[in-house]
N, C-alpha and C positions, 0 to 999 in steps of 0.2 A: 504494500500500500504506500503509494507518493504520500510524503508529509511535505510543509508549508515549508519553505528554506530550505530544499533541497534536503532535509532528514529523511529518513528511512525505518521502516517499522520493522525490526529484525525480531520481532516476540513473534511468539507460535498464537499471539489473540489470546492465552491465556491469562487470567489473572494472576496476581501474583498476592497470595498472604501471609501474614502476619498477622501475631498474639498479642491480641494485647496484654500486657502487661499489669493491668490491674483488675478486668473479670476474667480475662482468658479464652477470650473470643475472635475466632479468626475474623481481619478484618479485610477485606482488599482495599491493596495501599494505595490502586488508584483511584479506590470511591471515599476514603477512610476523611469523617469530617473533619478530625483535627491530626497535627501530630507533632513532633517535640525532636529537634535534634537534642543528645546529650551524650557525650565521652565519646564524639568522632563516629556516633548510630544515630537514624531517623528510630522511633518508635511511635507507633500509629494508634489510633483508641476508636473507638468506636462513640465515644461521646464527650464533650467537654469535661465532664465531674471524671470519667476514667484520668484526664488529661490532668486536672488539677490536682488528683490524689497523687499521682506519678510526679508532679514538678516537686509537691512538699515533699516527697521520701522516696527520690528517685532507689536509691542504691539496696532500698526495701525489695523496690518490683522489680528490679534486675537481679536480684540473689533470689525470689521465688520462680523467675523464668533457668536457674541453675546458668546463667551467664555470666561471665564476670567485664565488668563493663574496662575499655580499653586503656 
């Protein structure tokens, strides 16, 4: 598929997800209403209040995803 500025679409159309981090709900990161760069990762939420529990205690919801952030 032609994109705008001569880019190119090299995904196979599928989505691509991601956990949030604070219910645990897979969310696709290209519909995901909010999300949060922190420690050099984008993390995606599926709703504002996921979004705001994760800025107060990020390092909480990255040790219950068994991540260690970078």
């Amino acid at each position: 598929m032609e994109e705008p500025f001569g880019l190119e679409d090299h995904s196979d159309g599928m989505p691509t997800f991601s956990v949030d981090p604070v219910c645990g709900k897979n969310v696709d990161e290209a519909q995901a209403p909010v999300r949060t760069p922190y420690a050099g990762q984008t993390y995606y939420f599926c709703s504002p209040f996921c979004q705001e529990q994760f800025e107060q205690h990020p390092s909480l919801y990255i040790a219950r995803l068994g991540v260690s952030p970078r």
